[in-house]
Structures are given as C-alpha cells and as structure tokens.
C-alpha positions in Angstrom: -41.0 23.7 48.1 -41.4 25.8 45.0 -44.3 26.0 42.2 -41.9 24.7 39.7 -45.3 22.9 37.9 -47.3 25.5 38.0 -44.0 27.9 36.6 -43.6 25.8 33.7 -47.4 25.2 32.7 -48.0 21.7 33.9 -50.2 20.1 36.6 -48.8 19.9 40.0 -49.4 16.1 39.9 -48.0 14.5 43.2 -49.4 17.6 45.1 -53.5 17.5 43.5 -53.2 13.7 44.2 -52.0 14.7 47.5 -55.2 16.9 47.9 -57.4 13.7 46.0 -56.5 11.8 49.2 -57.6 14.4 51.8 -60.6 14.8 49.6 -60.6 10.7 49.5 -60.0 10.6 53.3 -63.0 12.8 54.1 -65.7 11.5 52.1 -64.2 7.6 53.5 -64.3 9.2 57.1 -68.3 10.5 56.7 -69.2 7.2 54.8 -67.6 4.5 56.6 -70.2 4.2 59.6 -72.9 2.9 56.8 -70.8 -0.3 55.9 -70.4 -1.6 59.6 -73.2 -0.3 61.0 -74.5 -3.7 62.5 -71.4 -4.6 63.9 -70.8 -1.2 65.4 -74.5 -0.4 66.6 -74.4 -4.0 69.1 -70.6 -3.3 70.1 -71.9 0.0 71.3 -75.3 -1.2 72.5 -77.6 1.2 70.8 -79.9 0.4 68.0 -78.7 0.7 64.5 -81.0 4.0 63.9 -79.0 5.0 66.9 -75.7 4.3 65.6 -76.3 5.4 62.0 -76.7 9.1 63.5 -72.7 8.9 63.3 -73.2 10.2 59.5 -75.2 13.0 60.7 -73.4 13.8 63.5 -70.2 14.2 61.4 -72.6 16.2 58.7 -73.5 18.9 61.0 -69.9 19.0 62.8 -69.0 20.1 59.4 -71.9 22.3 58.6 -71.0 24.1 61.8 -67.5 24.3 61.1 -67.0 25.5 57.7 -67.9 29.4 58.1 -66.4 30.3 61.1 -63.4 27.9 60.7 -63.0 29.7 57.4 -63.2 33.1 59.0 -61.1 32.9 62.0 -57.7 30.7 59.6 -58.0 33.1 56.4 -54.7 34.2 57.1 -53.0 31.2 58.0 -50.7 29.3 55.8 -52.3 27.0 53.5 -50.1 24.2 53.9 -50.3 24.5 57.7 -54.3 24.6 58.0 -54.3 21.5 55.5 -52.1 19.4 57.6 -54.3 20.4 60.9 -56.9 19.1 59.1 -55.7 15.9 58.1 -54.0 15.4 61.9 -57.7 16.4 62.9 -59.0 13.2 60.9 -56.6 10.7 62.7 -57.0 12.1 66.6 -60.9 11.8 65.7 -61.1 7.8 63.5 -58.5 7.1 66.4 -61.2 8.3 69.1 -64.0 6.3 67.4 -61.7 3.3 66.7 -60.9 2.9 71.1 -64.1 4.2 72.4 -66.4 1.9 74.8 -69.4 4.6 74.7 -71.8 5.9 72.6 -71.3 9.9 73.6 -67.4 9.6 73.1 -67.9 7.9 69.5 -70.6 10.9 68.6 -68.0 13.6 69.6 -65.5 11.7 67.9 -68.0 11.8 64.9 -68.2 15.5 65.4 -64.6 16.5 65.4 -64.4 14.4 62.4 -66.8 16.4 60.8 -65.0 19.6 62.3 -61.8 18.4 60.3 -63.6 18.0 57.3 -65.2 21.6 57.3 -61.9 23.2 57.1 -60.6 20.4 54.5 -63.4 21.1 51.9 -63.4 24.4 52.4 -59.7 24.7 51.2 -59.1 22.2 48.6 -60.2 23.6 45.4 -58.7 27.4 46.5 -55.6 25.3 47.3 -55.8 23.4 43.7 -56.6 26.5 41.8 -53.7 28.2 43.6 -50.9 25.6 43.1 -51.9 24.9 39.2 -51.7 26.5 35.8 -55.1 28.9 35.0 -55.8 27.0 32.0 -55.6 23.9 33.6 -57.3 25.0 37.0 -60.3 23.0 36.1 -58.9 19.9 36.0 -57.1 20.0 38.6 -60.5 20.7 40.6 -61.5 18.1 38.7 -58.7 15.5 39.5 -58.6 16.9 43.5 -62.6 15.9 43.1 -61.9 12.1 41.9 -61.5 11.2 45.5 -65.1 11.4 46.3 -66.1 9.1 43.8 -63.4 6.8 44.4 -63.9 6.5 48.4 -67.7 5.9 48.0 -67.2 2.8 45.2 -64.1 1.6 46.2 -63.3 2.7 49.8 -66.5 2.1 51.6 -66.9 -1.7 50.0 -62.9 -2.0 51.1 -63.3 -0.5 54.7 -66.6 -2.4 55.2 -64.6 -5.7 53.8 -61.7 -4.9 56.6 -64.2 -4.2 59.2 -66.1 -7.7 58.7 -62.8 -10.1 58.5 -61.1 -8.0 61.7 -63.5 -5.8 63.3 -65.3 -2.6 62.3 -62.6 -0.7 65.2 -60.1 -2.6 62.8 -61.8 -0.1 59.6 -61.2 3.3 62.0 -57.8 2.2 62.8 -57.1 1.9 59.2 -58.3 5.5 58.3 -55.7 7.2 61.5 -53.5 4.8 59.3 -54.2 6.5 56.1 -54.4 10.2 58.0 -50.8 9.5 59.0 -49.7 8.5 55.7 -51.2 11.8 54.1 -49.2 13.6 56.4 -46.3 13.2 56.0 -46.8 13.0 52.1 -48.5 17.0 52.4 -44.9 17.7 54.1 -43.1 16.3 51.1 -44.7 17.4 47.3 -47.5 19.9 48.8 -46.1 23.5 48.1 -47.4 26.0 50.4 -49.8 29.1 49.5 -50.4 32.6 51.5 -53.3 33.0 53.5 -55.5 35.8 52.7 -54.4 39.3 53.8 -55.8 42.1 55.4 -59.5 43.0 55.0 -60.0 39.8 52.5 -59.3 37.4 55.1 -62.8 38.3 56.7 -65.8 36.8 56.2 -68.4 39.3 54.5 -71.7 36.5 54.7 -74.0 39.0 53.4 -71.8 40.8 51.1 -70.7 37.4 49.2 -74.3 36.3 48.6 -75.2 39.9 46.7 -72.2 38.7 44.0 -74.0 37.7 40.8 -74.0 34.3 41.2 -73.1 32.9 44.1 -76.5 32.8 45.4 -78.3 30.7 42.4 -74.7 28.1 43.1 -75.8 28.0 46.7 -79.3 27.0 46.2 -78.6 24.6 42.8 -76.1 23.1 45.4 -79.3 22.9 48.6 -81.4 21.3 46.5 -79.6 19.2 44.2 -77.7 17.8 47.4 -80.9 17.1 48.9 -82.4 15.1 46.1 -79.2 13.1 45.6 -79.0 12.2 49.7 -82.6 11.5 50.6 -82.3 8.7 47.4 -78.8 8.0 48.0 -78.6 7.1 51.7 -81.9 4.5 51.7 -81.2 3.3 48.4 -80.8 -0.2 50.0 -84.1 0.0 51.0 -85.6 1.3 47.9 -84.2 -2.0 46.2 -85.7 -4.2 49.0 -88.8 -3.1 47.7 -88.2 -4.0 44.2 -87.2 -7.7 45.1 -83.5 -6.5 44.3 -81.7 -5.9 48.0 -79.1 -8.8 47.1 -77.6 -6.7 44.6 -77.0 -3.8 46.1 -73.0 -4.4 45.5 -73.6 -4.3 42.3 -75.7 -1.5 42.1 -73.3 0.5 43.7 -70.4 -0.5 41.4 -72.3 0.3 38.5 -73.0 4.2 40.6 -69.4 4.1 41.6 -67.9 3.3 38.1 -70.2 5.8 36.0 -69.3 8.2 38.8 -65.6 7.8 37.9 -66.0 8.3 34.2 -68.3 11.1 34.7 -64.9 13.3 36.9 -63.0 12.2 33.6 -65.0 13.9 31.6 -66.2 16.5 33.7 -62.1 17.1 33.7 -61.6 16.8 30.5 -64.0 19.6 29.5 -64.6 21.7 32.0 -62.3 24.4 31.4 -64.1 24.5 27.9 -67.5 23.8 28.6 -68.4 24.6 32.1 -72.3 25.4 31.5 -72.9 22.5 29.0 -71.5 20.0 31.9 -73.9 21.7 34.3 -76.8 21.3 32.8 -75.9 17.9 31.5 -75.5 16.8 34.6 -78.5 18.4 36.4 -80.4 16.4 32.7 -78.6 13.0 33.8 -80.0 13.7 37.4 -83.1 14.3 36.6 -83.9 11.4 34.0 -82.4 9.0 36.3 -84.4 9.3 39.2 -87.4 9.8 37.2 -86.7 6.1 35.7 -86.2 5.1 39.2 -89.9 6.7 40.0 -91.9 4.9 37.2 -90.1 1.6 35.8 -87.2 0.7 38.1 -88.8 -3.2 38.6 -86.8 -3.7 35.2 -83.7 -4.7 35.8 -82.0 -3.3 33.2 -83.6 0.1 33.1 -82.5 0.1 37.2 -79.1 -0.3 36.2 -79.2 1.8 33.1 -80.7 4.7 35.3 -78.1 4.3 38.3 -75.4 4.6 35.9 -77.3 7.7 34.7 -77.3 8.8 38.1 -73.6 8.6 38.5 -72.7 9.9 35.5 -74.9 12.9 36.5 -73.8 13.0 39.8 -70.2 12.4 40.0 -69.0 15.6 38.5 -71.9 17.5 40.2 -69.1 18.4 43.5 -66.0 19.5 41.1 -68.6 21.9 39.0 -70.5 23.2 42.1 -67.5 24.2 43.7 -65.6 25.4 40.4 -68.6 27.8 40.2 -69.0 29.3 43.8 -65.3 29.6 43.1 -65.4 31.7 40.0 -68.8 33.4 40.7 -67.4 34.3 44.4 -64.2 36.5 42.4 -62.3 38.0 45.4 -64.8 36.4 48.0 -64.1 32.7 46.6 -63.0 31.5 50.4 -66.3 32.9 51.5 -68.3 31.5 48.8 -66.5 27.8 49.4 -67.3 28.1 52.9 -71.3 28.7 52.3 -71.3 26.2 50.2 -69.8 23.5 52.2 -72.3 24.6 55.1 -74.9 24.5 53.0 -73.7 20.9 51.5 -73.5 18.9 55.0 -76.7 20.9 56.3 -78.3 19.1 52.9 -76.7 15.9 53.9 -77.9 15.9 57.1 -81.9 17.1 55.9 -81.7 14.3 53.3 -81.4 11.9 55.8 -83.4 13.1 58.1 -86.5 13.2 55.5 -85.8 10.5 53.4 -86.3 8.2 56.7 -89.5 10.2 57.5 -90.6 9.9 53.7 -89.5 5.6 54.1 -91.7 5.5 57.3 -94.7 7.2 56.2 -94.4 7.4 52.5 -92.7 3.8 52.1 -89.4 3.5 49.4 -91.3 4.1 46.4 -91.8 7.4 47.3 -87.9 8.3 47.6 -87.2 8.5 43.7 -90.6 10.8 43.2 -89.4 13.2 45.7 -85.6 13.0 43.9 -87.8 13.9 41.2 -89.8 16.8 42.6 -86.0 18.3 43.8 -84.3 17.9 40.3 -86.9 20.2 38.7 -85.9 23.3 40.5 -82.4 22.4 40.0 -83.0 22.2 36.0 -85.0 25.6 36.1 -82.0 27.2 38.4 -79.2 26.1 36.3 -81.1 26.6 32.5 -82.3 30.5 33.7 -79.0 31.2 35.6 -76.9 31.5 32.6 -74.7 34.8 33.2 -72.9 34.9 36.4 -73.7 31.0 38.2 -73.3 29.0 35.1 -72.1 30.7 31.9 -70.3 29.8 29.2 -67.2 31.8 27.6 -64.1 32.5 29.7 -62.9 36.5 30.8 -60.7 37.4 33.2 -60.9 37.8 36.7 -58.3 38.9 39.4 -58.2 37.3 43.1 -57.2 38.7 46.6 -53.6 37.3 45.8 -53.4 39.5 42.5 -53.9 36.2 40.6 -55.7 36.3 37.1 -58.3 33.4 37.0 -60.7 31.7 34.6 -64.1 33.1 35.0 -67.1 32.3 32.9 -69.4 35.2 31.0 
C-alpha cells in the first residue's frame, strides 16, 4: 500500500488507529490479570499474591525482550515485525485463556510480554515514519491514546466479561481482538524499510553518550516508578481512607483526565514539547503530594487523581517522542532502552510498593510517589537542551528522513 497520506500532508488515520489498537491491545494484555484476579488465582489454585505475579511476569518478558528483539529484527520489514507481534499476543492470551496450570499461564504471561517488547519498541518509529513531520507528534500522540483508553475503559470492560462468563472468557476475548488487528494491519497499514547496514545494530553504549537520551531514560526510571508503586495498590491506599467502594469511580475520573490530557498533549506537542513536559512532571508531582497530606477529603482525592491523570496520561507519548528525537539516527536504540527501562520500572514498582504496603502501610505509598517526583522535576527543569528543549531544527534519520527535533 502506498503513503498517499503522508504524500499529500495529512494523518495516516486508519493506519495510526491501527497502531492505537496494538498499543490498546498491549497495555489490555499487561492489565487484564488485576480485574479477575480472584477468580483466576482459585481456578489456578494459587494465592492471589501468587497469581497477581502474571503482571510482573509479563513486565519483565518485556524488559528482557525489547533490546535484543530490537537488535536482532532492525532490518526487517516493519509491517512484517508488527504483525509478528500482534500474532504473538493471540498464541500467548490464547495459552493463558486454555491453561489448567500455574507454570503454563506464567510462560504464557511471559511470551505476552515478549510480544509487547517488540510492539512498543516499534510503534512511535512506525508513526513517525508513516506520517507528515509536522504532524509527527500527534500522531505519537493519537498511536499513545490507546494506553489510556485500555486502562479506563478496557480493563473495567474485560473485568465485566470475565465476571458474567468467566475470566478464560476475558483472554479469549483479547486472541479475539489480536485476530481482528490482524487482518486490519494487512489492509490500511503501509509498510516501512527496516534499518540498513551498520544502523540496524544496536550501539547500547554509544546511544546513551547522545545528549539527551540519557536524562530521558532516567526521567522515564523514576517517573515510571513513582506512578507504579501508587498506581498498582491504589485500591488499597483508598481502603485506608474509608473510600475502597469507590474505587470505579476513582479510576474513571484517572481514566477520563488521562484521555483529555493525550488531547492536549496532541494538540501541542509539536509546538510545545518542553512546556508539556514539565507540566506534566508539575501535575505529577502536586497530585501525589495531595494524596500524601489531605487525601481523607473527598473532593481533594478526586481533584488530585484527576491531576494525576492529567499529568500522567501524556507522560508515555512525550517520553517516547523525546528518546525519539534526542536518539537522532540511534532513535530504534534509544526506544528500545527505554521500553526496558519502562517494564523493569513496572516490575520494581510493584515489587516495593507491596514491601512499602507491608511494612510502611498505604499511607506511605503517595510520600514515596512524592520523594520520586522530585528528581523527575529537577531532571526535566535542568535538562533543557538536548532531553527536553523547546524550538524545532532539523534533524536527518538512518532513512535520509528530515525530522522534528527540539533545540
């Protein structure tokens, strides 16, 4: 299929909602075991601590994946590596969906997570690539949307399915979307070049001494780990406050101010890439430290989750957008670190925010949120030339494609 969008100036639409979905169908796939956990845990016969390892599991299949995935398909086509990773999705929700034991689920989990490595790690090259420069952002932007939108409206709809037929009945569903996606990547995807020649490898060490890419990687450690060890207990953290009943709502109101903030993180971002950051990283920070000292109001806890997802949800489509222009003619590279370093902060975040609920009890969650977003404020406010700058130059990519950068 030709470029004929990106030839006459205009957004590739069917194709970057195309991309949404895989983006959509990833996020759904990590998430998903948190909303039928119960049911799944006593199917399985392990404990619910037990089962709920299915999110970390698939976090560091991912974190695993992404480099060396990255490395050894930088020449292939894009169009073929994006449909082996969507066919990856359905062989693994179909594995979880059939299997009787505990160790087939977990590697089930894993290739999931395997999938998703070489999925993230593609889709914003593959949205830049297909779309007009001056509109590159939002399409990063629009390909982006799908993580808000599986986490406020997939999750509550795959944990509705799985309690009226069975949480198998919620796996099935997602090979059922994987499928779908398919054969819609065949029909309005166009295809890009893999990288050629010496470009196609991955130089780790000569990526992180680019201007830039190293403050991204660590605002992107950091801020992750804030956001997960909140984020993944939050349920908890409003048991304390007397509030666990609404925890629906409270996630509507994250999900929601998540989507407005991609429409405005799209809307601007091609403009004012730095201004977003560090309003973001503000929103972040403010947020959780409402959360820390007077979330027992009920309308300050509301008023600072929306603040949290108004911070948060454009936090992946301007993270990536800047390991992408700070990594120049190692982007792939630089995408590839930083989804590493993304499910390896996932993973952490859950790992210490149960420590920090066992032996630090919920309040302490939004305080060490709190302690995080500091260092991501500092990172983002002093990294202001080649990480998160503000006025647009050129730059040329391993394709011999002028880009946006930001200097």
């Amino acid at each position: 299929m030709r470029d004929t969008a990106k030839a006459h100036g205009k957004l590739p639409l069917p194709a970057l909602v195309a991309l949404a979905m895989a983006a959509f169908i990833t996020v759904l796939t990590e998430a998903l075991p948190a909303g039928v956990l119960p049911a799944m845990s006593e199917d399985l016969g392990v404990s619910e601590s037990a089962a709920g390892q299915a999110v970390t599991v698939y976090a560091l299949g991912t974190a695993a994946a992404a480099i060396p995935l990255t490395a050894a398909t930088a020449g292939w086509r894009r169009k073929k590596l994006l449909l082996a990773g969507v066919a990856g999705f359905a062989v693994a929700n179909t594995v979880t969906a059939v299997s009787p034991w505990y160790p087939l689920t977990m590697a089930g989990r894993c290739l999931a997570g395997v999938a998703a490595g070489v999925v993230w790690a593609l889709l914003v090259g593959y949205a830049r690539g297909i779309s007009p420069a001056a509109l590159r952002g939002k399409a990063i932007a629009l390909v982006m949307a799908g993580i808000p939108a599986a986490l406020s409206l997939g999750v509550p709809a795959g944990t509705f399915l799985g309690g009226l037929l069975g949480w198998r009945a919620a796996f099935w569903a997602m090979t059922g979307l994987a499928v779908v996606l398919t054969g819609w990547i065949v029909a309005v995807v166009p295809d890009r070049p893999g990288a050629r020649g010496p470009a196609g490898r991955i130089p780790l060490a000569r990526t992180l001494r680019v201007p830039g890419v190293a403050a991204v990687l660590w605002v992107t450690l950091i801020w992750v780990l804030a956001h997960t060890v909140l984020y993944t207990y939050i349920a908890a953290f409003l048991e304390r406050l007397g509030a666990g009943e609404r925890i629906d709502v409270v996630l509507l109101v994250f999900g929601v101010a998540s989507l407005l903030s991609i429409w405005i993180t799209g809307a601007y971002i091609d403009r004012r890439p730095r201004a977003l950051v560090l309003s973001a990283a503000l929103l972040f920070a403010v947020a959780v430290a409402v959360l820390a000292v007077r979330a027992g109001s009920t309308p300050l806890l509301y008023a600072a989750v929306a603040l949290w997802g108004l911070g948060w949800g454009g936090a992946p489509t301007l993270l990536q957008t800047a390991a992408a222009v700070a990594g120049g003619d190692a982007a792939d590279t630089a995408q590839a670190m930083l989804v590493t370093l993304w499910n390896a902060a996932m993973a952490a975040g859950g790992i210490a925010g149960g420590l920090l609920l066992t032996h630090g009890g919920a309040g302490s969650l939004p305080w060490t949120a709190l302690l995080l977003a500091l260092p991501v404020l500092a990172l983002v406010t002093t990294a202001r030339r080649a990480a998160f700058p503000a006025a647009a130059v050129a730059l040329t990519t391993t394709e011999g494609e002028t880009v946006t950068a930001r200097g």
